[in-house]
C-alpha positions in Angstrom: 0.0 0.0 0.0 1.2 3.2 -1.1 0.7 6.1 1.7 2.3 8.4 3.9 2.3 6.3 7.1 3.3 3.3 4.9 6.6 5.2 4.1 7.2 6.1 7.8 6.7 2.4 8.8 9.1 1.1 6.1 11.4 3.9 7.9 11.2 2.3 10.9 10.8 -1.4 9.9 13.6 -1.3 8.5 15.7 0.7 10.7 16.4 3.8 8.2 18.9 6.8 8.7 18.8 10.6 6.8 20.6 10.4 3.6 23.2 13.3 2.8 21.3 13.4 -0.9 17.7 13.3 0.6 15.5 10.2 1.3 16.1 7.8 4.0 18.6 4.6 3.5 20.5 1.8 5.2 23.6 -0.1 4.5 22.2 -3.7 4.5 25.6 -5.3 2.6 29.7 -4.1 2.4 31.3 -7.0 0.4 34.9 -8.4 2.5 36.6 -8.9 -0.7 38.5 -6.0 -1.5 39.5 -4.3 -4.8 42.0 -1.6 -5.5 40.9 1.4 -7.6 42.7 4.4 -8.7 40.9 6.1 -5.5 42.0 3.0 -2.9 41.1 -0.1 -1.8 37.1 -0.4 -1.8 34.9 -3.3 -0.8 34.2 -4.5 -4.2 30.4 -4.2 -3.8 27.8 -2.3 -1.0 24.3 -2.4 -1.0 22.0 -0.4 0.6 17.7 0.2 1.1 16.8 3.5 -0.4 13.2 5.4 0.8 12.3 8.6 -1.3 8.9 10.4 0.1 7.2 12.5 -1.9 8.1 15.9 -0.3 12.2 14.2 -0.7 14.3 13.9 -3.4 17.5 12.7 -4.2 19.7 15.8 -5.2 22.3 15.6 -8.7 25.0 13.5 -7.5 28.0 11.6 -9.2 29.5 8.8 -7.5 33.2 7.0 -9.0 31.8 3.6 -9.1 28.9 2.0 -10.9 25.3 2.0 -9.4 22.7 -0.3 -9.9 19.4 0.7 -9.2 16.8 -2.2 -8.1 13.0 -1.4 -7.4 11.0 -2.8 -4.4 8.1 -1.0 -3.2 5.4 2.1 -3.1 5.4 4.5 -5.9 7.1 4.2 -9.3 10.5 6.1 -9.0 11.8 9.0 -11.6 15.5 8.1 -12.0 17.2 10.4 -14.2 20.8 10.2 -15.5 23.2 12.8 -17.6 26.2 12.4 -18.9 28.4 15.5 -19.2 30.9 14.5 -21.7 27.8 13.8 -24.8 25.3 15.9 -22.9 22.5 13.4 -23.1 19.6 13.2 -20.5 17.9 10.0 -19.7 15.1 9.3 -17.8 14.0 6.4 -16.5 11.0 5.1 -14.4 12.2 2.1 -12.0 8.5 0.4 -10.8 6.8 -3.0 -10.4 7.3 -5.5 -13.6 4.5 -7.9 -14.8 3.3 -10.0 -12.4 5.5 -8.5 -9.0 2.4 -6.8 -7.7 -1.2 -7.8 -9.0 -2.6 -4.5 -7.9 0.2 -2.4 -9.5 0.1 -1.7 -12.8 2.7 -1.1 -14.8 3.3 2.2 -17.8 5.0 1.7 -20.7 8.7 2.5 -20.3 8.6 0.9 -16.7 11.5 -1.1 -15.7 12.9 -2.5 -12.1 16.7 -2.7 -12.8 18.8 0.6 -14.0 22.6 0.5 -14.2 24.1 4.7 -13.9 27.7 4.3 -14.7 31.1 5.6 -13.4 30.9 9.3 -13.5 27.5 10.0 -15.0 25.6 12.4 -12.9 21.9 11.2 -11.2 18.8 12.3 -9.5 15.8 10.7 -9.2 12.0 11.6 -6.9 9.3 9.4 -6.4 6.2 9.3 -8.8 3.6 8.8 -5.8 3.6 8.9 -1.9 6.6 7.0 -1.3 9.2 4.6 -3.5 11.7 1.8 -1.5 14.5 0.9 -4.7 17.7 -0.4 -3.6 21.0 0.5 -5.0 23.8 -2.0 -5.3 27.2 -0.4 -6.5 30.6 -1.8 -7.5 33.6 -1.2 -6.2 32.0 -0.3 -3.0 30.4 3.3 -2.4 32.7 5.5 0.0 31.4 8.9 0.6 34.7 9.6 -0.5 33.6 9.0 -4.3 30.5 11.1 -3.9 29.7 14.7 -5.1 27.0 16.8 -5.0 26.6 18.2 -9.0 26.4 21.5 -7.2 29.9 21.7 -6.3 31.3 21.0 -9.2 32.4 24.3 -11.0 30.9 24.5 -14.3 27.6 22.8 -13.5 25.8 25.8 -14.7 26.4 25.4 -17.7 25.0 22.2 -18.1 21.5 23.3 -16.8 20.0 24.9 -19.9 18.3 23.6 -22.8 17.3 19.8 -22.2 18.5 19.8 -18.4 16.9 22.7 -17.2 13.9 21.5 -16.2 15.5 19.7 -14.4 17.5 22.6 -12.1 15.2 22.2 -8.8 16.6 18.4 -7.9 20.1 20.7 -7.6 
């Protein structure tokens, strides 16, 4: 059930903490094995529960590893993902699959897996009350590999024509 007071269950259910970006999440894996990147050693994969409400929203980021985005519960999510270097814009809406919720149904262009890659920047909101996604990244997220789009110097720039809209999730 999607609601308001579902989302603050899931919150506490599943023992949720702020997120930095916006949204609520938890660390629920940190892989032993270890892998060296050009940044250090990382675990070579974390995962993590991910809670957006609908007053939220998960602020342009970039992060030095891939991500893996992985839908669960609530509200279709709006995950959107540009890369700097072509300038392209893609948006895509992470939300139940055929038959993973009867009483969900399911808009064209849906899909419950979405890979951002090394370096491309992301933001995403939820499409309803609440959305629970997951994201799974490799090597190992360190909040040492994350940045806020905002603080990077020529952002500006990139926020006109096709990203603009787009402006408020900075």
């Amino acid at each position: 059930m999607s609601s308001p007071r579902a989302a603050a269950d899931l919150v506490s259910k599943l023992a949720l903490q702020p997120h930095p970006e916006g949204g609520w999440y938890r660390e629920i894996y940190r892989s032993p094995t270890r892998v060296d990147t050009s940044r250090g050693s990382r675990a070579a994969l974390t995962t993590i529960y991910y809670l957006l409400e609908q007053s939220q929203l998960s602020r342009w980021h970039v992060v030095q590893a891939d991500e893996l985005w992985h839908f669960y519960a609530g509200a279709p999510l709006e995950l959107l993902a540009y890369t700097p270097t072509t300038r392209k814009l893609e948006r895509n809406v992470l939300g139940y699959v055929g038959a993973a919720d009867p009483n969900a149904g399911t808009d064209a262009g849906e899909t419950s897996v979405s890979v951002i890659p090394t370096g491309v920047w992301q933001a995403a909101r939820t499409l309803g009350d609440y959305s629970l996604v997951g994201c799974t990244v490799g090597p190992g997220f360190e909040f040492a590999d994350f940045e806020f789009v905002s603080a990077l110097a020529s952002h500006a720039d990139h926020f006109k024509g096709d990203l603009a809209p787009f402006a408020n999730l900075l």
